[in-house]
N, CA and C atoms as an extended XYZ file, in Angstrom:
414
Properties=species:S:1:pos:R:3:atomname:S:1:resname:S:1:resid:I:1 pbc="F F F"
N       -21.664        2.147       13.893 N   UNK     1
C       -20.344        1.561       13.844 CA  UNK     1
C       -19.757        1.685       12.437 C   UNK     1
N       -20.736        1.267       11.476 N   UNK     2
C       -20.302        1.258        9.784 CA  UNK     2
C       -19.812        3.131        9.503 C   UNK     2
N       -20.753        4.214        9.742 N   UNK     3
C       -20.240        5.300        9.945 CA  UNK     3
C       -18.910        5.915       10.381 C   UNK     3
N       -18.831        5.225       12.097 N   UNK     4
C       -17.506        5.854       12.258 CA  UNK     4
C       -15.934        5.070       11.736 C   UNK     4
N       -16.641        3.778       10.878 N   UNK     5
C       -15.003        3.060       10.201 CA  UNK     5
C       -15.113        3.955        9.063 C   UNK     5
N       -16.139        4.147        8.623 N   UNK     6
C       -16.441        4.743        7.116 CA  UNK     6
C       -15.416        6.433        7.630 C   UNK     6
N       -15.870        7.061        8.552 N   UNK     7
C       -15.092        8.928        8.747 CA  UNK     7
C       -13.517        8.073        9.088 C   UNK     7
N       -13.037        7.160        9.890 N   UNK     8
C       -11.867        7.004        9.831 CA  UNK     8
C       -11.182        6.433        8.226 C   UNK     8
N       -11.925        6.033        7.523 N   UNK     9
C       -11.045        5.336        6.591 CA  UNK     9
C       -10.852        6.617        5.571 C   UNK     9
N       -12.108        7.513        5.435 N   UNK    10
C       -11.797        9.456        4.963 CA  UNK    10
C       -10.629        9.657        5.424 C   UNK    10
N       -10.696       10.024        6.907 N   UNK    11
C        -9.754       10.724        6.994 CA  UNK    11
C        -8.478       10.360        6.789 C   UNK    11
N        -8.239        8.796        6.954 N   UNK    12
C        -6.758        8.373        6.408 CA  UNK    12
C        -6.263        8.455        5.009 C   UNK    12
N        -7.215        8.270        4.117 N   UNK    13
C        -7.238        8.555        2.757 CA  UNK    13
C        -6.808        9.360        2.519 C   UNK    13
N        -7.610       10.383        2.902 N   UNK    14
C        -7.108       12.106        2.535 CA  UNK    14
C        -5.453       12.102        3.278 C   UNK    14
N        -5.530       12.045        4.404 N   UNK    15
C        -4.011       12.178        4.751 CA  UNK    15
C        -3.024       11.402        3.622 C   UNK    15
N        -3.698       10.185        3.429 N   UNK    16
C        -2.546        9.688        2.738 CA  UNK    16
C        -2.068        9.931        1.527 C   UNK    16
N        -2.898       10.612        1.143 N   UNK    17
C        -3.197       11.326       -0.540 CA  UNK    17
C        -2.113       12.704       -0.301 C   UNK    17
N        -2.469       13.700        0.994 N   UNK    18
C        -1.641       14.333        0.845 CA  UNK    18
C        -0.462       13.960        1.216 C   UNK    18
N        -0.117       13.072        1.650 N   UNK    19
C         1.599       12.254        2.116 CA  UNK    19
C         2.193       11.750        0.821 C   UNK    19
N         1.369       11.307       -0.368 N   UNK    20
C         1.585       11.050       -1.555 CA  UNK    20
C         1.968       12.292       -2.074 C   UNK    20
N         1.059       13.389       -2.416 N   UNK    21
C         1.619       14.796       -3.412 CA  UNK    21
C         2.987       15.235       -2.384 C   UNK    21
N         3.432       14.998       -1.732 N   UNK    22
C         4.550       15.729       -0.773 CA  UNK    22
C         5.434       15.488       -1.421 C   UNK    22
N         5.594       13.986       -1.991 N   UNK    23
C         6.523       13.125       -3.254 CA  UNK    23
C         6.120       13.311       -4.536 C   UNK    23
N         5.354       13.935       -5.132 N   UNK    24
C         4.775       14.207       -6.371 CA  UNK    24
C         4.398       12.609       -6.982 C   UNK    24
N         3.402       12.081       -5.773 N   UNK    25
C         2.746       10.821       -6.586 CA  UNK    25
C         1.177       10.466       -5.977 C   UNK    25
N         0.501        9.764       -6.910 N   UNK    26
C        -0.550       10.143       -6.577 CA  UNK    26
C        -0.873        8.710       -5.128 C   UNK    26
N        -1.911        8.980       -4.684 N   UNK    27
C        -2.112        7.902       -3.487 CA  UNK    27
C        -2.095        6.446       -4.072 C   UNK    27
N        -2.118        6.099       -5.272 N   UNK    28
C        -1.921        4.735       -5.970 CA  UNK    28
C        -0.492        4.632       -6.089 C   UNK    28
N        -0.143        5.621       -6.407 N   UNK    29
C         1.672        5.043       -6.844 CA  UNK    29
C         2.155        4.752       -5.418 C   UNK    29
N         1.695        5.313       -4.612 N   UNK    30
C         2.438        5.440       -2.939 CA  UNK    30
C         2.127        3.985       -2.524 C   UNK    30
N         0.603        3.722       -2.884 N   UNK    31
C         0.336        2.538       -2.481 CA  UNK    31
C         1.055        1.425       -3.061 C   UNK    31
N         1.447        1.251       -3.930 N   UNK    32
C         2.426        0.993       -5.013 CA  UNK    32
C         3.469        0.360       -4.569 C   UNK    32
N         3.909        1.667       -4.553 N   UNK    33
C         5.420        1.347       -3.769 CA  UNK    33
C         5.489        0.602       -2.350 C   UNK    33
N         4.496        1.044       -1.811 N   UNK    34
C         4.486        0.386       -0.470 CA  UNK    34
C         4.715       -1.217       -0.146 C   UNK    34
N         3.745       -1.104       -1.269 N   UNK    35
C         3.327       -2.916       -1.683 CA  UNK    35
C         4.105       -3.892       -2.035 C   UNK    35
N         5.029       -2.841       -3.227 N   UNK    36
C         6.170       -3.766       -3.254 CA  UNK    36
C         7.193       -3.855       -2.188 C   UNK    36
N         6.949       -2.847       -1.482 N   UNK    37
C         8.580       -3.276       -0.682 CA  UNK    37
C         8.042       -3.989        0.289 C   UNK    37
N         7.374       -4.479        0.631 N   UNK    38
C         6.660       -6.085        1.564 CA  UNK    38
C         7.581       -7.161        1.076 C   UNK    38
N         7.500       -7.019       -0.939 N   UNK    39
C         7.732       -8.034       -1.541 CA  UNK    39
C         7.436       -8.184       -3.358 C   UNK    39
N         8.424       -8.722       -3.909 N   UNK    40
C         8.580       -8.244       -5.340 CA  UNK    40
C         6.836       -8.814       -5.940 C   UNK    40
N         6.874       -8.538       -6.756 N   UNK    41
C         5.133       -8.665       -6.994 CA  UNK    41
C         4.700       -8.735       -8.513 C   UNK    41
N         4.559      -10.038       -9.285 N   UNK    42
C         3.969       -9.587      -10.791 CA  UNK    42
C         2.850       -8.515      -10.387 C   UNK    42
N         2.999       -7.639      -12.069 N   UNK    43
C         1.778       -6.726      -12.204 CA  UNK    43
C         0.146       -7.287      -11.964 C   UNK    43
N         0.253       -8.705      -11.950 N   UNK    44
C        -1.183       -9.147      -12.359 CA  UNK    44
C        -1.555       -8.913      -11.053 C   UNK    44
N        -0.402       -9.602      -10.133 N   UNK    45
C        -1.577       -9.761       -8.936 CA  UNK    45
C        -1.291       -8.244       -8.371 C   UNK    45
N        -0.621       -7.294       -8.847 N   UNK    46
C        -0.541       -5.881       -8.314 CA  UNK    46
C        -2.477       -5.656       -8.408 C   UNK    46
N        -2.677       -6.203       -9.753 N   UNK    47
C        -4.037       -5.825      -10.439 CA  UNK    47
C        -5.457       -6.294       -9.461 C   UNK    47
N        -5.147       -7.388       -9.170 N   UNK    48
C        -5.841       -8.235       -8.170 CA  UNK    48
C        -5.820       -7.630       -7.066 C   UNK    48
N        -4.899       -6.940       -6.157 N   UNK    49
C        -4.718       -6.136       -5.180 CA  UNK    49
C        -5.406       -4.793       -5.124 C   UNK    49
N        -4.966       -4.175       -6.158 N   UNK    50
C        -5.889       -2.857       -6.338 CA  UNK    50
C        -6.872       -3.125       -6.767 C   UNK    50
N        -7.733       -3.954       -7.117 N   UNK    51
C        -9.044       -4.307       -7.940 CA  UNK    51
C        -9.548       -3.589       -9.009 C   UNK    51
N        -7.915       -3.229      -10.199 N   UNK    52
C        -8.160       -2.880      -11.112 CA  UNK    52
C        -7.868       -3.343      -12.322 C   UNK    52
N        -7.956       -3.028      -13.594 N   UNK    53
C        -7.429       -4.231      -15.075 CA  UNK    53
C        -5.942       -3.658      -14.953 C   UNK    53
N        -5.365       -4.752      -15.545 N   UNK    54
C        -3.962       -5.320      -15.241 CA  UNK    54
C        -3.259       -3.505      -15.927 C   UNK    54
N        -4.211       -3.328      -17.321 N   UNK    55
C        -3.479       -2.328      -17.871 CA  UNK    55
C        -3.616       -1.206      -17.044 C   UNK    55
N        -4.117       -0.651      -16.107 N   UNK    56
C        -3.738        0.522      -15.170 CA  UNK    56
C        -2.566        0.197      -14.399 C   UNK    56
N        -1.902       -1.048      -13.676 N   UNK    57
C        -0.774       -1.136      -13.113 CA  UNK    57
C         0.261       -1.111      -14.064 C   UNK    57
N         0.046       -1.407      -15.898 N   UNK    58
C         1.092       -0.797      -16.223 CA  UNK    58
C         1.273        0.424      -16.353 C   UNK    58
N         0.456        1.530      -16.510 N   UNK    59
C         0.517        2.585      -16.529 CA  UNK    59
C         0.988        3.692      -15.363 C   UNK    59
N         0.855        2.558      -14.278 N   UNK    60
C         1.327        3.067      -12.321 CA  UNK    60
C         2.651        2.841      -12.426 C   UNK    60
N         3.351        1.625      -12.583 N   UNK    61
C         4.685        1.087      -12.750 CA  UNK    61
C         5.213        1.762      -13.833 C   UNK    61
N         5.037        1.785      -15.429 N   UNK    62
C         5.878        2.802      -15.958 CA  UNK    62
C         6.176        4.416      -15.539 C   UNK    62
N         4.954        4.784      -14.894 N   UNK    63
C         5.490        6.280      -14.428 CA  UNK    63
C         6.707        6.193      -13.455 C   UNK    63
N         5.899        5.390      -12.358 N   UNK    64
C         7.068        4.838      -11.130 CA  UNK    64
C         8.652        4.367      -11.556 C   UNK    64
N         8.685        3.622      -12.802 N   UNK    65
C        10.133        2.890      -12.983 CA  UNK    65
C        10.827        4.364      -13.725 C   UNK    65
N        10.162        5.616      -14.484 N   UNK    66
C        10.726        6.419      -15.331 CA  UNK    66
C        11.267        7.287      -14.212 C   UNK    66
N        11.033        7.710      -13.469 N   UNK    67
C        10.944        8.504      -11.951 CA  UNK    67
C        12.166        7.399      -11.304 C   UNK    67
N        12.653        6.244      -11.297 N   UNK    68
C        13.199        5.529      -10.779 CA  UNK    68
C        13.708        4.932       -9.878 C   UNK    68
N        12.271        4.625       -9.183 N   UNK    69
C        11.663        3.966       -8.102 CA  UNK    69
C        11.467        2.656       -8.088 C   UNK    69
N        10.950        1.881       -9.682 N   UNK    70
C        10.811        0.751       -9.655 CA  UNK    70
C        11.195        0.294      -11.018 C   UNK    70
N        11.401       -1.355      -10.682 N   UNK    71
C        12.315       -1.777      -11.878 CA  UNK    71
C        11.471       -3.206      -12.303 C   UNK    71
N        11.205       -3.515      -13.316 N   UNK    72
C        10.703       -5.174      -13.592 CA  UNK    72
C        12.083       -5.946      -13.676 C   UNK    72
N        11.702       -7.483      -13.077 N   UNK    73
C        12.877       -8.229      -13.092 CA  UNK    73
C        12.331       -9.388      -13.251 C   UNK    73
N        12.721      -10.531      -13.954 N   UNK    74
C        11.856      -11.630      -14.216 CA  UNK    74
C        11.880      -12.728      -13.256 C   UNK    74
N        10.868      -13.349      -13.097 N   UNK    75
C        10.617      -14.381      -11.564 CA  UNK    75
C        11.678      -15.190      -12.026 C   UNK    75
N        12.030      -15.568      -10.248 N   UNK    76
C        13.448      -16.625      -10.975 CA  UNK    76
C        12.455      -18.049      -10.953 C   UNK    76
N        11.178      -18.007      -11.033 N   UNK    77
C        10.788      -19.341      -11.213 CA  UNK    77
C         9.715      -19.807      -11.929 C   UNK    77
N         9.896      -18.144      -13.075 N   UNK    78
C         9.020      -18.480      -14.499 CA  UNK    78
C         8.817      -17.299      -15.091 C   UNK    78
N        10.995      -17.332      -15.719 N   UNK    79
C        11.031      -16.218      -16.691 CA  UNK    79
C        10.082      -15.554      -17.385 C   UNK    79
N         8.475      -16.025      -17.660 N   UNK    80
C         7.909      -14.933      -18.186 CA  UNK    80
C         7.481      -14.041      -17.542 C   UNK    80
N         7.103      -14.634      -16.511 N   UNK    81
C         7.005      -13.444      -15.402 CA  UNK    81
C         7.551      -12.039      -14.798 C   UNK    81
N         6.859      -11.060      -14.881 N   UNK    82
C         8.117       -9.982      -14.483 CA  UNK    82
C         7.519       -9.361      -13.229 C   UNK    82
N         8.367       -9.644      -12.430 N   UNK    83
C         8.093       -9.026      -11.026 CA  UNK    83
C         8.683       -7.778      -10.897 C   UNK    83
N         7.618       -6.884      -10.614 N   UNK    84
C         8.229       -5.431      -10.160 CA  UNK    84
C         9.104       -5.214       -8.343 C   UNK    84
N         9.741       -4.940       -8.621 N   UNK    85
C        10.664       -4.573       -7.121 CA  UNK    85
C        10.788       -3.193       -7.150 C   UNK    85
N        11.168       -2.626       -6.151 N   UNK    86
C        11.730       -1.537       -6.031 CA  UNK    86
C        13.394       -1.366       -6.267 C   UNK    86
N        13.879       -0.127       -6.521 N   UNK    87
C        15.317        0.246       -6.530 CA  UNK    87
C        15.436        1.168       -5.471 C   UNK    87
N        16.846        1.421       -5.065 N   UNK    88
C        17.468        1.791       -3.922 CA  UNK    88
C        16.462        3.061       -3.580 C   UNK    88
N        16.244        4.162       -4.805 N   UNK    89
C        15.827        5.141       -4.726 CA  UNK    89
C        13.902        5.268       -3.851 C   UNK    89
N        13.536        3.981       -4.712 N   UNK    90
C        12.153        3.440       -4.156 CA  UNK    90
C        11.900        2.953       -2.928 C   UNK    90
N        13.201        2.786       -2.223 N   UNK    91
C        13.059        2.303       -1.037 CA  UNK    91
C        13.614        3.495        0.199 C   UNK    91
N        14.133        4.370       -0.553 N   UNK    92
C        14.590        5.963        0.403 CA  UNK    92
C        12.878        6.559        0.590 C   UNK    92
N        11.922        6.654       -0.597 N   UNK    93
C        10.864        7.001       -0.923 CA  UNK    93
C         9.809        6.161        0.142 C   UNK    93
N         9.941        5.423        0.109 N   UNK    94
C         9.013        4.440        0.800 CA  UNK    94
C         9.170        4.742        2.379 C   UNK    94
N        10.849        4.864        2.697 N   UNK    95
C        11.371        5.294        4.269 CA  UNK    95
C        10.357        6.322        4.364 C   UNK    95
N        10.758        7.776        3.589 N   UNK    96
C         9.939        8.788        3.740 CA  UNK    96
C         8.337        8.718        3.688 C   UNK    96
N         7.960        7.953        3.038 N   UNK    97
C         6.577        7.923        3.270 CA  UNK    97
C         6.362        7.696        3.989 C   UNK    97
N         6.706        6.601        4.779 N   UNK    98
C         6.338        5.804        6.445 CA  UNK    98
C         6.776        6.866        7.066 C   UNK    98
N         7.379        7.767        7.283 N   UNK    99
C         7.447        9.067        8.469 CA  UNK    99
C         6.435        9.656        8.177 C   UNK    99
N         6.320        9.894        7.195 N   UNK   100
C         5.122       11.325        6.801 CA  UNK   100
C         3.683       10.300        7.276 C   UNK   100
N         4.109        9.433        7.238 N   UNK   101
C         2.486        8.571        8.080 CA  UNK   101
C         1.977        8.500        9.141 C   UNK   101
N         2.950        9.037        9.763 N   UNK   102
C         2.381        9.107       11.449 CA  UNK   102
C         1.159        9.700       11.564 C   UNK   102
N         0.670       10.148       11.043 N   UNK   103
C        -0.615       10.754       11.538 CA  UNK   103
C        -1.188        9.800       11.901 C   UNK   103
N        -1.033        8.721       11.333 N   UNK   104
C        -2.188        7.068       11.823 CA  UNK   104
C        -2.011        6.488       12.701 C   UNK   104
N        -0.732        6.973       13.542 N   UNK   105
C        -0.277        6.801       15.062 CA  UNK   105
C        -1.088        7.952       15.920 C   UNK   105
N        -1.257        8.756       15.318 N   UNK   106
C        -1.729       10.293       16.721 CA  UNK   106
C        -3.174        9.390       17.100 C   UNK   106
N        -3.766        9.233       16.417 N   UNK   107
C        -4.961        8.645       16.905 CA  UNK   107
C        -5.032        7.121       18.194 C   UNK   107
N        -4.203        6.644       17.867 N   UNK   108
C        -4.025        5.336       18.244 CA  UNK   108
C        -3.573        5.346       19.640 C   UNK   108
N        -2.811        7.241       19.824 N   UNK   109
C        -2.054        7.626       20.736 CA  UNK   109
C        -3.384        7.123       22.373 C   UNK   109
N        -4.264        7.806       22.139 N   UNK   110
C        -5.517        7.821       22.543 CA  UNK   110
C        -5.835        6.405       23.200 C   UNK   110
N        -5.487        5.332       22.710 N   UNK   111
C        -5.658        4.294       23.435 CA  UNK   111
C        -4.539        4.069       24.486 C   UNK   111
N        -4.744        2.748       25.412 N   UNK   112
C        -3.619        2.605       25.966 CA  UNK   112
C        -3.277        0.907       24.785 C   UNK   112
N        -2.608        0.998       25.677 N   UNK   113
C        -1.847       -0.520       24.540 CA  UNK   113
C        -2.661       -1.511       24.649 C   UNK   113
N        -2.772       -2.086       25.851 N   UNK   114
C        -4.086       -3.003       26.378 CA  UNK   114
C        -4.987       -3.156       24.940 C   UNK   114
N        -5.718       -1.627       24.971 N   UNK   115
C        -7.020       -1.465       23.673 CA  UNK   115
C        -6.721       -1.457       22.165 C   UNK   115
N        -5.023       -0.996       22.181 N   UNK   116
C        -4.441       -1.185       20.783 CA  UNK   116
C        -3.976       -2.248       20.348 C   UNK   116
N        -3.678       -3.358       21.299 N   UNK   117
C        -3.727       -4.670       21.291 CA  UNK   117
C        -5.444       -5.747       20.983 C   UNK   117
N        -5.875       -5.025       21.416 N   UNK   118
C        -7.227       -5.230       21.356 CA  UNK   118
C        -7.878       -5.043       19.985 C   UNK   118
N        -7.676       -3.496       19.349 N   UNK   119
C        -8.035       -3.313       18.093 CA  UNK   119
C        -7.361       -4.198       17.147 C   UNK   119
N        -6.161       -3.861       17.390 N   UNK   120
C        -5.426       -5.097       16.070 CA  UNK   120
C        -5.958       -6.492       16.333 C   UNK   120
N        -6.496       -6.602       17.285 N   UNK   121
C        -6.376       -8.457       16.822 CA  UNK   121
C        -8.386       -8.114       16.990 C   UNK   121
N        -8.943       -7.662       16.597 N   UNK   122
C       -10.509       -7.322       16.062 CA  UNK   122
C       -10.741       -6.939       14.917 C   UNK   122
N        -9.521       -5.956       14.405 N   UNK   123
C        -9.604       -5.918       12.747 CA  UNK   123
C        -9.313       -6.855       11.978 C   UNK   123
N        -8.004       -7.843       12.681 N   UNK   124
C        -7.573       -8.692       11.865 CA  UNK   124
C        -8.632       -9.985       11.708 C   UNK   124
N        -9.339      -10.110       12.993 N   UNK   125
C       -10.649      -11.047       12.787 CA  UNK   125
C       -11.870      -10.227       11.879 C   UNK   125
N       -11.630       -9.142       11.726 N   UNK   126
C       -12.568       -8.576       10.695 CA  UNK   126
C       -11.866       -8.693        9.041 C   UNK   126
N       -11.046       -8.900        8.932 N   UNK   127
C       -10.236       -8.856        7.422 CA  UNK   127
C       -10.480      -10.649        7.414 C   UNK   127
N       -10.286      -11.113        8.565 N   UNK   128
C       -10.306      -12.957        7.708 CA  UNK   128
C       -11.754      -13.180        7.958 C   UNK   128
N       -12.334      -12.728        8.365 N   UNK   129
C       -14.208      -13.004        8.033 CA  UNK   129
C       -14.812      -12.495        6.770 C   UNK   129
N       -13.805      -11.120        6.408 N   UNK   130
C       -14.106      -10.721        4.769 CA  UNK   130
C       -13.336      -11.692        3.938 C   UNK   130
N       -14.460      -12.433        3.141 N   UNK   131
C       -13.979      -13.748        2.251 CA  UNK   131
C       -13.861      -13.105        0.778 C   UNK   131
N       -14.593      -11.799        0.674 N   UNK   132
C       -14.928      -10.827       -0.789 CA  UNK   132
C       -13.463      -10.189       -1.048 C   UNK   132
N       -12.254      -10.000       -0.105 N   UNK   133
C       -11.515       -9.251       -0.366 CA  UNK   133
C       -10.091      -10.503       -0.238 C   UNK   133
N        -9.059       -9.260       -0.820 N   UNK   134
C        -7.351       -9.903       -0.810 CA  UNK   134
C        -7.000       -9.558        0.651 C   UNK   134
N        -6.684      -10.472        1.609 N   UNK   135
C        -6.468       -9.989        2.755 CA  UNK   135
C        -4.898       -8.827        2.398 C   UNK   135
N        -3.960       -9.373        1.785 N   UNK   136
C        -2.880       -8.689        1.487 CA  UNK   136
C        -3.281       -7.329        0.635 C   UNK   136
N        -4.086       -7.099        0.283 N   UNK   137
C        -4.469       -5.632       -0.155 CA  UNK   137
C        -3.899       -4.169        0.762 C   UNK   137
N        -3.587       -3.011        0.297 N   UNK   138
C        -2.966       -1.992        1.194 CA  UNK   138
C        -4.256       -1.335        1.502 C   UNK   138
C-alpha cells in the first residue's frame, strides 16, 4: 500500500514539476503561488508549510514578486507583518496552472464517483490522523 501512494505521489511530482517549467518556475514557486491564492500568507508560516527556514521563502517570493506575480502587503492586524498575496498577473498564472493539472483528474477518471467520494473522505481521515504534518500544506 506504502509503495503504490509512494509511485503515485512520483508521478504527480514529476508532472507537476513539468506544469511548473511550462511557466518558467520551478515546482516550489508553483506551489507558491498556489498557496497563496487559497489566501494571503506571512512568509513564516509559508516556511512552516514548506518545511523549510524562513530564508528560502524569501528567496521564492523575491523571484516571484520581480516576475510580478506576487506582492508583500502588511497584515491589517499587525503592521509588522507582511503577508504575501498574489497580483492580477499571479492569479492569470495560477488559472493556467490549474488547467495544465489535469493530469490528476485522468487517473481519478478510472473510478466511478461512488469510489472518488470514497477516496477523498479516506485521505482526508489519513491527513487528520497525521499529527507530524500542517494539514494545510500543498
Amino acid at each position: 500500500m506504502v509503495a503504490l501512494m509512494g509511485e503515485i505521489a512520483v508521478r504527480y511530482n514529476k508532472r507537476y514539476e513539468e506544469a511548473a517549467a511550462r511557466h518558467q518556475l520551478t515546482a516550489l514557486q508553483a506551489k507558491a503561488l498556489v498557496l497563496v491564492a487559497a489566501e494571503p500568507l506571512p512568509m513564516r508560516r509559508m516556511a512552516r508549510l514548506f518545511n523549510c527556514d524562513p530564508s528560502n521563502v524569501t528567496g521564492i517570493v523575491d523571484r516571484l514578486e520581480a516576475r510580478g506575480f506576487l506582492r508583500r502587503e502588511p497584515d491589517p492586524a499587525d503592521r509588522r507583518v507582511k503577508n504575501v498575496t498574489l497580483t492580477p498577473e499571479g492569479r492569470q498564472v495560477v488559472r493556467e496552472l490549474r488547467q495544465s493539472l489535469g493530469f490528476a483528474a485522468a487517473p481519478l477518471a478510472a473510478l466511478t464517483e461512488s469510489e472518488r467520494i470514497q477516496l477523498r473522505d479516506l485521505l482526508k481521515r489519513m491527513l487528520a490522523a497525521d499529527t507530524d504534518t500542517d494539514a494545510g500544506a500543498p
